[in-house]
N, C-alpha and C positions, 0 to 999 in steps of 0.2 A: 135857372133854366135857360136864360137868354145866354147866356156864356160860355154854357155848353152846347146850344143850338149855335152859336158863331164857331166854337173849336170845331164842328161837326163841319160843318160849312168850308173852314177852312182846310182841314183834311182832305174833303170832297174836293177840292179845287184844286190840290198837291198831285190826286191822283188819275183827276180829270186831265190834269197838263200830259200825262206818261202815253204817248203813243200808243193807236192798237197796233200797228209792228213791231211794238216793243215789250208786249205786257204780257205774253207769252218767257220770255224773258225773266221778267221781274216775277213772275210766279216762279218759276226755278231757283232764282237766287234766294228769293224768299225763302223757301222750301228747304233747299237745303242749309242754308244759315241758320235759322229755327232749327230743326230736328236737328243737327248736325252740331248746335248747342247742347240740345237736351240728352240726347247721347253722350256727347264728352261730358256733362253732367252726371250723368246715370252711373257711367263706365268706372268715374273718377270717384264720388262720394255716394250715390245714393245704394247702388246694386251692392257691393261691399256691405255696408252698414246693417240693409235688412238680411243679407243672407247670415252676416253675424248675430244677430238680433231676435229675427225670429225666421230662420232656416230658409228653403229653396222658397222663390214668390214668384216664378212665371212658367210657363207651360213648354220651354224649350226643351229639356228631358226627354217629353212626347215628343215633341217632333224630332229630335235627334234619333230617336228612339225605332218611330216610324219610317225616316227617308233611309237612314242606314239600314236597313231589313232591306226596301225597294234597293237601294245599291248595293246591297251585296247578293240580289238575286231572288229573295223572298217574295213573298205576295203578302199584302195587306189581309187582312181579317183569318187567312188561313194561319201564316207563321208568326202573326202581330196581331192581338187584339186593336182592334180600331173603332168607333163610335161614329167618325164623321164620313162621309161620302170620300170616293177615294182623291179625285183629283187636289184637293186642296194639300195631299200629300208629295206629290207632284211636282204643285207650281212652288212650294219650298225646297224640291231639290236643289236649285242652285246655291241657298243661302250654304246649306250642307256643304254642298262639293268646293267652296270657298271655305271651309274651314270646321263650319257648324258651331262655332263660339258664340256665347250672349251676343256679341255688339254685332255679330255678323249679321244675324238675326234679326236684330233691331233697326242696322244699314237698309237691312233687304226689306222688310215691313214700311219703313221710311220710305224707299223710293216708290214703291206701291202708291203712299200717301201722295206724293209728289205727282205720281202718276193721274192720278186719280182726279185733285185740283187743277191739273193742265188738262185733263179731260172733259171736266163740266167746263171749262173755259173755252176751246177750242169748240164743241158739241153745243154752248147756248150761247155762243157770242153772233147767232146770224139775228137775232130777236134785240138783242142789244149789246153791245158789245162790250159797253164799262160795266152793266150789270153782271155778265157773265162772269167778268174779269173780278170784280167784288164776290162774288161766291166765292170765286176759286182762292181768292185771299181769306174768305171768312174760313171755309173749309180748314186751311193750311193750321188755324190757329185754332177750330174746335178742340177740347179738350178730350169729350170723348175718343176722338181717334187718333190724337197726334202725341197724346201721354201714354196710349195703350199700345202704342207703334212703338214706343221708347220702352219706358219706365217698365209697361205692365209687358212688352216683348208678344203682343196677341196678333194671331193672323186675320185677324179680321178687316186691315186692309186691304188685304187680298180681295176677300168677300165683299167690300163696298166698290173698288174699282169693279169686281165683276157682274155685282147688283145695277149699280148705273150704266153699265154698257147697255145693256135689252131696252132700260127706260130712254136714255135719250138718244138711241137707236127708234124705238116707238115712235117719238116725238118728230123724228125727220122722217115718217112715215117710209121707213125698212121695214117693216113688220115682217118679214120672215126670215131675215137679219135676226129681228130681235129675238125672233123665237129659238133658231138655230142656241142663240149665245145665253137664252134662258137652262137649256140642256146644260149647257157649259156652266153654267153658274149652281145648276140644281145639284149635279152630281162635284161642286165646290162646297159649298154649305147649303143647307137648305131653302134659304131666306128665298132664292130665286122665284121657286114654284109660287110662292103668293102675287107674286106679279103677273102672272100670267092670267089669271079671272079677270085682271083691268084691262090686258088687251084685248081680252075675248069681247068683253062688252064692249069694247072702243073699236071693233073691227064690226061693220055692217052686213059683209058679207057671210054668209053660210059656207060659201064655195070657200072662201079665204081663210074662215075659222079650220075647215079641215085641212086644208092645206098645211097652218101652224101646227095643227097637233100632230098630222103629218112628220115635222119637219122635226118636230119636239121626241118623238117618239122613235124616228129613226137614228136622229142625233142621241139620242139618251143608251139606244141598241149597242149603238157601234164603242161607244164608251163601254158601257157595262160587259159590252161582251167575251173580252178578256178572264174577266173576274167572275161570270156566271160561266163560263166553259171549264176555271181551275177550282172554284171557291163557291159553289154554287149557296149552300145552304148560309152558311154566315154572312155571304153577300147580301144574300137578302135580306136576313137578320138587322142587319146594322140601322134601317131604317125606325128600329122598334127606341133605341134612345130621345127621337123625336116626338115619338108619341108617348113617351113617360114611364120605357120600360129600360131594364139598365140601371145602372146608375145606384147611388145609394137610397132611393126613392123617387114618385112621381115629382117632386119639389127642388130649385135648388137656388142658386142664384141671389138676388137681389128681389127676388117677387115677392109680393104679399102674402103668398101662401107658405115661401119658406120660413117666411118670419110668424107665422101662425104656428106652422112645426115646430119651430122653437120654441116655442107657447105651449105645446101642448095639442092645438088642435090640427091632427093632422086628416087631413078630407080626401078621399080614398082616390086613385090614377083616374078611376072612369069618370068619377063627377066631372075633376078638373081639366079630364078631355072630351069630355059634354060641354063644358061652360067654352072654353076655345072653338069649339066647331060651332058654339053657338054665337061668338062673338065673330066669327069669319063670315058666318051667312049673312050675319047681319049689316056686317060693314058695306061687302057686295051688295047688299039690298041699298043701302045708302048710295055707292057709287052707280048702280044703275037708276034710282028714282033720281037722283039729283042730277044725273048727265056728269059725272065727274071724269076729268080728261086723265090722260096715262100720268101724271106728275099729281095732279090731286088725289084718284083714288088712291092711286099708290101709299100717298100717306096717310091717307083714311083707313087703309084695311094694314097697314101695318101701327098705326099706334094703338086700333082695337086690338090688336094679337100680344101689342106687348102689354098691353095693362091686365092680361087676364094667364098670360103665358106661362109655365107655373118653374121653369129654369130658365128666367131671362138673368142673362149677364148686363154688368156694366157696358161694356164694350156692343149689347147689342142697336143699344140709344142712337148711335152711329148713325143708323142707316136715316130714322123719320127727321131727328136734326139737322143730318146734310139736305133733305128734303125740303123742310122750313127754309132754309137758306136762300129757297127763289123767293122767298119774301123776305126774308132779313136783308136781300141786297136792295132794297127798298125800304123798307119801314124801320127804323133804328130800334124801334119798341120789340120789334118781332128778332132782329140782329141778339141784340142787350138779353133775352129770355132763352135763346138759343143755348149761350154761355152760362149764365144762372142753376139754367136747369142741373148741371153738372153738378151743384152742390152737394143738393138731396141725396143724389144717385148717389154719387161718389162716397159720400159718407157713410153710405149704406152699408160699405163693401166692408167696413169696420166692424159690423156686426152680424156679421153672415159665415157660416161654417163652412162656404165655400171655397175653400186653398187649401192649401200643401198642407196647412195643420189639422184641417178638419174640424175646428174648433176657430169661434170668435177672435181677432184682435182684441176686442175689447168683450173679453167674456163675462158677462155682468148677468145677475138673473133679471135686469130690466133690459136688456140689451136689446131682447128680440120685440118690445115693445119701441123701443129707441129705431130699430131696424125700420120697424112696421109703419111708425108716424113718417120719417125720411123718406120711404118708399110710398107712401102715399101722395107724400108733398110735391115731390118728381110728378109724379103722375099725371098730380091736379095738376102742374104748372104746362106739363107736358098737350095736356086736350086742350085748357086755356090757350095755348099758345097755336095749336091749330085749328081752331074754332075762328080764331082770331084774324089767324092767313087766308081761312076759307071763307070769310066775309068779306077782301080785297084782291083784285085782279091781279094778278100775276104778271110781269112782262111777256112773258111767252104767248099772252093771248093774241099780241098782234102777230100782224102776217109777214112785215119784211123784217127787212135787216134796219137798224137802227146806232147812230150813232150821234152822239151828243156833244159839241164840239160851242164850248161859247153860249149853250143855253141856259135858261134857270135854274146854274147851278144850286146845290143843296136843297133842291124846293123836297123831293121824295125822302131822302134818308132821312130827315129831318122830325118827318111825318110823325105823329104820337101814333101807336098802335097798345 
């Protein structure tokens, strides 16, 4: 332990010398050097292999599928069935209009990611500057989003760049900033809307709270309004996939309930959007008894939603582990569980009838027992690990800017958690 407590130490003091004029910088190259491996990886041996192996394994089709309608003139849900809110179709126009190819795809999701780490870096560097800068390096290398940027070709860094706008817009108290860009995020993927109960409770004013929903409700108008004046009734519609209708069932994912399904026991839409609405109230009940700020609740009412959510995806883990992150750029114990977690999850994916076959990779009749233990293990390691963060202070608790230049280097990362 002492040897790896010194390599730790020594790292920490490689990366404490790098300038903050310059670490904006080194997040770029980083950024791009990494994905920009794993791409020419993907491109060269891996995308080839599985599509010969076991046929199509990423969700570009849809989206090709989707933008080219929007460009050639069509509407979304009217002339293209669609499941997801519209703009996320949208913000992949470009990938499209460069060509729409696998790798374009994976470019364009990439720089997303790119984005996103120079964003929590730029957005938490006034609280401290090398810790901000360490997110945005842990970010670059989480697994969750930087193999599903590549490998798995998933928009969901779209969806985490635009979930962290509102939060650490909140944090630098914009709050109707935040709300505006919570619209923008809601009608991108859903995840947005759950954020918005933390600001409500973190905002004092009554005058203020109307003003957000205000701002949330006319922003949300002028968006929708397009598609409720051409497409009125399936616009609506689309919002029914979220709440467990659609689809091949209420179930899908990596969840414990799909893996029941495969079991045999399947527990009907309403229960399991009983149990959800019940794990949502609850969480809020947590984040308002306990006084929790926009970066904690935040990750308190979203690990509730995903452990009981009954079609979480892999790629949905994204969002509470970049979360974790203001404490893994402190506590090495919380960093090292971050990464871990990925295991469970990921191997989950192995036994789940969620893809292009419809059927298990590893279609075994203990499979969905195999599913079931690996989705629980996630889970457990998953609360563990924020149980854990929300028993130590955060950097963000202080009030200025902060920078560390020459001090007790490696005393924090070091920390056991």
């Amino acid at each position: 332990m002492n040897s790896f407590n010194d390599w730790l130490l020594h790292q920490e003091t490689k990366l404490r010398r790098i300038p903050p004029n310059r670490r904006a910088l080194v997040i770029l190259v980083v950024g791009v050097v990494l994905l920009g491996s794993l791409i020419t990886i993907d491109q060269l041996v891996v995308h080839n292999y599985l599509e010969e192996t076991i046929g199509p394994t990423s969700d570009v089709p849809y989206y090709r599928a989707r933008t080219l309608t929007v460009l050639n003139g069509g509407w979304l849900y009217r002339d293209i069935s669609c499941e997801s809110p519209p703009l996320i179709v949208y913000f992949m126009l470009p990938a499209q209009l460069f060509g729409g190819q696998d790798w374009i795809y994976e470019v364009y999701f990439s720089i997303f990611t790119i984005i996103t780490a120079l964003f929590l870096y730029v957005g938490l560097r006034r609280w401290d500057d090398y810790r901000a800068f360490m997110i945005a390096i842990l970010f670059l290398f989480l697994p969750f989003g930087t193999t599903e940027s590549t490998f798995g070709i998933q928009d969901e860094a779209i969806v985490t760049f635009l979930f962290m706008v509102p939060l650490v817009l909140a944090m630098h108290h914009r709050l109707r900033l935040s709300a505006a860009t919570i619209a923008v995020g809601f009608l991108t993927k859903i995840f947005n809307v759950f954020f918005y109960p933390v600001l409500f409770l973190n905002t004092r004013s009554w005058r203020e709270r109307f003003i957000q929903i205000g701002i949330i409700a006319l922003a949300s108008l002028v968006i929708a309004a397009p598609f409720l004046a051409i497409t009125p009734n399936e616009f609506i519609a689309f919002p029914s996939y979220y709440f467990l209708g659609g689809g091949s069932g209420p179930t899908g994912g990596i969840s414990i309930w799909d893996f029941l399904a495969l079991g045999g026991l399947n527990i009907p839409g309403g229960v399991l959007l009983a149990i959800v609405a019940s794990a949502f109230a609850a969480s809020l009940w947590m984040v308002h008894k306990k006084k929790l700020g926009f970066w904690e609740g935040t990750l308190v009412v979203l690990v509730a939603l995903l452990l009981v959510y009954p079609r979480t995806a892999l790629v949905y883990y994204t969002l509470p582990v970049t979360l974790l992150l203001l404490w893994g750029s402190q506590y090495v114990g919380i960093a090292i569980r971050c990464f871990l977690m990925y295991v469970p999850f990921g191997a989950c994916v192995f036994f789940s009838k969620s893809n292009a076959l419809g059927v298990p990779f590893i279609d075994a009749t203990w499979g969905w027992i195999a599913g079931l233990l690996l989705s629980v293990i996630g889970s457990a390691m998953m609360v563990e690990t924020t149980l854990t963060a929300l028993r130590k202070t955060p950097f963000t608790a202080s009030n200025g800017t902060r920078e560390i230049e020459g001090g007790s280097v490696g005393e924090t990362p070091v920390t056991k958690a």
